[in-house]
Each structure stands twice: as structure tokens, then as C-alpha cells.
MMTF fields as JSON, N, C-alpha, C and O atoms, coordinates in Angstrom:
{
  "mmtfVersion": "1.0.0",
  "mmtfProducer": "UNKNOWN",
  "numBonds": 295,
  "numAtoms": 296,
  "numGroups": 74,
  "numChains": 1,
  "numModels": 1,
  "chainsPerModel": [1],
  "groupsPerChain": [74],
  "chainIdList": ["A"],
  "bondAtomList": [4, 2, 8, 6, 12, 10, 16, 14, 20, 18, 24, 22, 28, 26, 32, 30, 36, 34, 40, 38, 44, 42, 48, 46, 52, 50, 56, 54, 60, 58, 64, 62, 68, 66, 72, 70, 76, 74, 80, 78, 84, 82, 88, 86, 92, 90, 96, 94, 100, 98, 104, 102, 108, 106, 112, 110, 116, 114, 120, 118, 124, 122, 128, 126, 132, 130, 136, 134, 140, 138, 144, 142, 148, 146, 152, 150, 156, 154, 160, 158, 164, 162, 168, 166, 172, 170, 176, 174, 180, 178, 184, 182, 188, 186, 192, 190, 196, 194, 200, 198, 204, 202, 208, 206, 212, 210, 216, 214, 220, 218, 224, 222, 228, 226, 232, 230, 236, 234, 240, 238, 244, 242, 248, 246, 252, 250, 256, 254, 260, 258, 264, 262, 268, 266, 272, 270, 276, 274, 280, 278, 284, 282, 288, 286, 292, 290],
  "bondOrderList": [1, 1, 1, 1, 1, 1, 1, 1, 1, 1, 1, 1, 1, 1, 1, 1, 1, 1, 1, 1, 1, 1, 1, 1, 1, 1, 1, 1, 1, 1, 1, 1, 1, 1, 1, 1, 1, 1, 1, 1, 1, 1, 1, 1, 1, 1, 1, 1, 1, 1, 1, 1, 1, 1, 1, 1, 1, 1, 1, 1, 1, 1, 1, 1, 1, 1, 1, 1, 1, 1, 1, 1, 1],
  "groupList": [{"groupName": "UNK", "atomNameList": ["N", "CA", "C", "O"], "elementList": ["N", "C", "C", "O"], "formalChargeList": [0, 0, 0, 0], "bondAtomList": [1, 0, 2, 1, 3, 2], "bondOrderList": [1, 1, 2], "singleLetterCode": "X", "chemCompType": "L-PEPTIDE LINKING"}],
  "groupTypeList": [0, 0, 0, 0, 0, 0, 0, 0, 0, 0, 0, 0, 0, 0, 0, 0, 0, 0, 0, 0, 0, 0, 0, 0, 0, 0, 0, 0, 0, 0, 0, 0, 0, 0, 0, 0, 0, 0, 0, 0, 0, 0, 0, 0, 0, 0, 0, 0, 0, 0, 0, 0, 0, 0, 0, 0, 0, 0, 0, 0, 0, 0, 0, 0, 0, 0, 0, 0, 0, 0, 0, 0, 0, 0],
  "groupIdList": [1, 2, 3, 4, 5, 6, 7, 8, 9, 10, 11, 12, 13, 14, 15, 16, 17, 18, 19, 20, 21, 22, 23, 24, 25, 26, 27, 28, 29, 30, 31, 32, 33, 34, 35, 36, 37, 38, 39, 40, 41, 42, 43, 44, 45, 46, 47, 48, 49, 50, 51, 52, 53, 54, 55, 56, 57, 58, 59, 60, 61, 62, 63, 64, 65, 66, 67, 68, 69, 70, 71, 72, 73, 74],
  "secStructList": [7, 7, 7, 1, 1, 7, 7, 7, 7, 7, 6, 6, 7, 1, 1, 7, 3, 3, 3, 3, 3, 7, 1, 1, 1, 7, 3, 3, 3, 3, 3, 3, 7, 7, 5, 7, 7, 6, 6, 7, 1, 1, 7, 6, 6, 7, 7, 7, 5, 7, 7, 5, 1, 6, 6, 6, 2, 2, 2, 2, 2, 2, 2, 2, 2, 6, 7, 6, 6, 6, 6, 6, 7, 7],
  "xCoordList": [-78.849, -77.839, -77.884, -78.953, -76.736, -77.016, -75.561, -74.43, -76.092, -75.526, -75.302, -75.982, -74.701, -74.371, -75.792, -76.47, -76.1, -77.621, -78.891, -79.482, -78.921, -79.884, -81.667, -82.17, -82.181, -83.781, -84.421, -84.199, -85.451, -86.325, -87.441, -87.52, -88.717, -89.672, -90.331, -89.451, -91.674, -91.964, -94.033, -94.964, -93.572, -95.123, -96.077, -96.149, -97.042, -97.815, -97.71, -98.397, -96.437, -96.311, -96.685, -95.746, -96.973, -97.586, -98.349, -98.578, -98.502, -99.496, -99.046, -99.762, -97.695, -97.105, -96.139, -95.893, -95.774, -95.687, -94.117, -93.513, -93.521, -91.919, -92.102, -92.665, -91.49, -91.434, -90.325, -89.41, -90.309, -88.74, -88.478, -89.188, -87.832, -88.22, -87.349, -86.249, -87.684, -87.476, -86.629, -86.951, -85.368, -84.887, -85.977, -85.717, -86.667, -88.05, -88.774, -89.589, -87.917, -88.819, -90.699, -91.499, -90.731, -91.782, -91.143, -90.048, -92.903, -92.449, -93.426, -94.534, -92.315, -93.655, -93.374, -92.515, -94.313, -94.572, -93.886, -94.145, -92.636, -92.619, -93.052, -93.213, -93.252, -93.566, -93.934, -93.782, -94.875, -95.906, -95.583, -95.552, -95.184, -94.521, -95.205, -96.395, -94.176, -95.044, -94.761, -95.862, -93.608, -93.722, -91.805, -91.002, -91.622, -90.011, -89.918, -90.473, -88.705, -88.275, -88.9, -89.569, -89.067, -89.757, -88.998, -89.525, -87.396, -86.91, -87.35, -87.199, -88.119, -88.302, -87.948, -87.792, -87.889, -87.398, -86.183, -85.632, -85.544, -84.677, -83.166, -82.402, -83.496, -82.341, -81.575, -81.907, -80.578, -79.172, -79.566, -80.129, -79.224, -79.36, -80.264, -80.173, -81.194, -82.558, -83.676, -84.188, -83.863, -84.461, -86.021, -86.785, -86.225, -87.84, -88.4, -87.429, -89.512, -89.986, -90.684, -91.8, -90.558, -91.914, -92.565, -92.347, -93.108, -94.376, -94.04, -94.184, -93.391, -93.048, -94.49, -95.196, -94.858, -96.007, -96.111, -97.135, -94.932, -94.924, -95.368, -95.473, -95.469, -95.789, -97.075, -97.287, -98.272, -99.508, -100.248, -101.452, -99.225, -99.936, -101.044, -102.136, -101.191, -102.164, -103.333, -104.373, -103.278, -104.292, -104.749, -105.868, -103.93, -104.563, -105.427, -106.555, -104.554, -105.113, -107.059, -108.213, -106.542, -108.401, -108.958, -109.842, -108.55, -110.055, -109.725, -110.722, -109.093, -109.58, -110.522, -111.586, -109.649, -110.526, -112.052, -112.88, -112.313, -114.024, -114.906, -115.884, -114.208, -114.27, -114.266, -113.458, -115.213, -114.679, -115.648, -116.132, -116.236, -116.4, -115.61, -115.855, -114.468, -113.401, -112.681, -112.178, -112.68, -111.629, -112.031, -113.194, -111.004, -111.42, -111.804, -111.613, -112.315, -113.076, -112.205, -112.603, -110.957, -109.928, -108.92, -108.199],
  "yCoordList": [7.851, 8.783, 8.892, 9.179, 8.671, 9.079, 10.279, 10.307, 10.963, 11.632, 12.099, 11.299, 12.986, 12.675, 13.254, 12.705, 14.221, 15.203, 13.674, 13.081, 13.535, 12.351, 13.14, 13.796, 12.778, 13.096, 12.239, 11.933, 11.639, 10.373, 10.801, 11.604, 9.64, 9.934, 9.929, 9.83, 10.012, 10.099, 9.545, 9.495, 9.283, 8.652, 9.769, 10.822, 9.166, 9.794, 10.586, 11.579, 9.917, 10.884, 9.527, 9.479, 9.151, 7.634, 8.861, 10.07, 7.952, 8.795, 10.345, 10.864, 11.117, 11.969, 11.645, 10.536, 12.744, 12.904, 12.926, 13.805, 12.16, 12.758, 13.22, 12.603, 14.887, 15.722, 15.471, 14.807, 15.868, 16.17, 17.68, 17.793, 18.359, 19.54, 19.472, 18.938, 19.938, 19.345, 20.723, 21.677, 20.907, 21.643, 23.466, 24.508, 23.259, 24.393, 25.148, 25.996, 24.257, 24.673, 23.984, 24.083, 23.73, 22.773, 21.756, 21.504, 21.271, 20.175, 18.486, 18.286, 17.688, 16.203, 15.566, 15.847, 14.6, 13.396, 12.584, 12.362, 11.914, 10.495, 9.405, 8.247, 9.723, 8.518, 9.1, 10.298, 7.761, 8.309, 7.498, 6.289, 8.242, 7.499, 5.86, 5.557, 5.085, 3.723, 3.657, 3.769, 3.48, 3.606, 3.989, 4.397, 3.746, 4.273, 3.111, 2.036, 4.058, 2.607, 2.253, 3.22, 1.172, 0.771, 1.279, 1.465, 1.497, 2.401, 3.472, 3.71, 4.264, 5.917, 6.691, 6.333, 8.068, 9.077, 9.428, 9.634, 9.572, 10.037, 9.194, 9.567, 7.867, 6.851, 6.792, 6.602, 6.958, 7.393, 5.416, 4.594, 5.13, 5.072, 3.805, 2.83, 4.55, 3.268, 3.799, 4.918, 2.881, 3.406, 4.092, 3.591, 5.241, 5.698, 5.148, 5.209, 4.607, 3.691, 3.992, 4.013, 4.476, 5.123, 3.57, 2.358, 4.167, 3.569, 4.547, 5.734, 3.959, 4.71, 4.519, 3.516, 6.206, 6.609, 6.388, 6.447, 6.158, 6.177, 3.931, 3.31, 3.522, 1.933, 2.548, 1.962, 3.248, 2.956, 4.272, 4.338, 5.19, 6.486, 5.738, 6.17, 4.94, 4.519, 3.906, 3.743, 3.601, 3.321, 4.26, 4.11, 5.449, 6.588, 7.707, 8.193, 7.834, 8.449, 7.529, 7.949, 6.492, 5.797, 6.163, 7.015, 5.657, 6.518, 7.895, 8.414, 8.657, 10.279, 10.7, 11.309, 10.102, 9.99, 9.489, 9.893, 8.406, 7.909, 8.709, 8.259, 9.709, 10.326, 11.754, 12.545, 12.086, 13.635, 14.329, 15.326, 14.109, 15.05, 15.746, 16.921, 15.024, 15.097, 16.358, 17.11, 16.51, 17.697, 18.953, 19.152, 19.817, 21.169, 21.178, 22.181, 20.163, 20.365, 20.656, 21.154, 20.368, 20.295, 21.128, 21.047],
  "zCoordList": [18.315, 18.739, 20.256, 20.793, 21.015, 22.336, 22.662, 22.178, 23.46, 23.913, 25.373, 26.016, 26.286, 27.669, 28.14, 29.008, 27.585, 28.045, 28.23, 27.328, 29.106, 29.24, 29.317, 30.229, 28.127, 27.953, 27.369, 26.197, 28.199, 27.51, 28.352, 29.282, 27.46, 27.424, 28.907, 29.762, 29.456, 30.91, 30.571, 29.766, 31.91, 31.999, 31.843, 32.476, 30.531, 30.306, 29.193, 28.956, 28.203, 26.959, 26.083, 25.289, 25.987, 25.216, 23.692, 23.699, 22.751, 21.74, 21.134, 20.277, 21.684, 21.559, 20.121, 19.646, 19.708, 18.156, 18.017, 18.632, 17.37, 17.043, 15.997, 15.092, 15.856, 14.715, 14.065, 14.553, 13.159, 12.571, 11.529, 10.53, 11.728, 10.766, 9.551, 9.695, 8.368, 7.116, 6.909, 7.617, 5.804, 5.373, 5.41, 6.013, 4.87, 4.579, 6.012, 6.374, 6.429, 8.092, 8.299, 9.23, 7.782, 7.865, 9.137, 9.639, 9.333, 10.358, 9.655, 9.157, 9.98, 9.74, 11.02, 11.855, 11.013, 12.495, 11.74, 10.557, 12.609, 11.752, 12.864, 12.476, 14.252, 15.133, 15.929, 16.164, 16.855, 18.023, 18.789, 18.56, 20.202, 21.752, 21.768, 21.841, 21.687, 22.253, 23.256, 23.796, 24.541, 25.468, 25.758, 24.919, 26.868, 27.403, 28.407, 28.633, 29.004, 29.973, 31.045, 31.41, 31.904, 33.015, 34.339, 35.436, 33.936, 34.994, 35.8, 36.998, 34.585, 35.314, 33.934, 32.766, 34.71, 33.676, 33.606, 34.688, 32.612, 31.765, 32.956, 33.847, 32.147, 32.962, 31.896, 30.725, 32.335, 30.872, 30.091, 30.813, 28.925, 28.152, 27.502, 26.756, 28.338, 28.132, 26.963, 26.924, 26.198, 24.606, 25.069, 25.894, 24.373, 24.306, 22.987, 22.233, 22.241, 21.74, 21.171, 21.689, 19.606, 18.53, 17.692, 17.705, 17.284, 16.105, 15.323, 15.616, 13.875, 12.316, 12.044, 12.15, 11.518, 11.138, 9.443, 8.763, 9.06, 7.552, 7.293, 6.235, 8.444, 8.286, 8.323, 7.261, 8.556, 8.845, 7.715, 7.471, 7.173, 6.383, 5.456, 5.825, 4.566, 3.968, 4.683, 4.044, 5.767, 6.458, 7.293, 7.784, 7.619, 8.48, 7.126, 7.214, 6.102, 4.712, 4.453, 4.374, 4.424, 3.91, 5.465, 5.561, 6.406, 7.475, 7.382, 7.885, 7.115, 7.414, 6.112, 6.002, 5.225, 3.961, 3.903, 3.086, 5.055, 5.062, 6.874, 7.472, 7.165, 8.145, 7.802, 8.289, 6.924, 6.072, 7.099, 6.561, 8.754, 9.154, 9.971, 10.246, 10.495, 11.202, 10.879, 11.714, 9.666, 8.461, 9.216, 9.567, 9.462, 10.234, 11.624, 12.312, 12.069, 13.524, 14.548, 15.601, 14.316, 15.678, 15.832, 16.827]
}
């Protein structure tokens, strides 16, 4: 979707979470910043760049799952 309001990502948001909020008001991650444009910030209509979190959930599920001290600490 683009629109005239130009907002993209900026150096140093790498690893940052795209939410999405679900009917319920709940929130999920579906992607984490891979990177933005080499232009600069917020250059009208140059793509910001996720990693779909739903390609890797079974592999983030078995390590948190073999990492059960992690649970709560943070």
C-alpha cells in the first residue's frame, strides 16, 4: 500500500517487529525489519523490507522450547 504520507524505516530499526492488530485488539508480529532503502529516510516510495515470521515460527517454537530458561526472564 503506498500512500502520499511518506514513512519508512531508518537506520537502526533492523530486528524491529511489524505488528498487526487482530480484530480482538490483540496484537501479533508478523515481520522483523530486514533492512530499508540505501537512500535515507523516508524517500517516497522506496520499499522497507521484513522477514515473514510465520516462514521461521516452527523453528523459533523448538529453540524457545529447548531454551526453557529464557521463559519469564525478560
Amino acid at each position: 500500500m503506498y500512500t502520499n504520507d511518506v514513512t519508512s524505516l531508518v537506520q537502526g530499526d533492523s530486528g524491529g517487529p511489524l505488528n498487526c492488530q487482530r480484530s480482538d485488539g490483540t496484537w501479533d508480529v508478523h515481520g522483523i525489519v530486514s533492512f530499508g532503502s540505501s537512500l535515507g529516510c523516508n524517500y517516497p516510495k522506496k520499499p522497507s523490507v521484513f522477514t515473514r515470521v510465520s516462514g521461521y515460527i516452527s523453528w523459533i517454537n523448538n529453540d524457545v522450547a529447548k531454551n526453557k530458561c529464557c521463559v519469564g526472564e525478560f
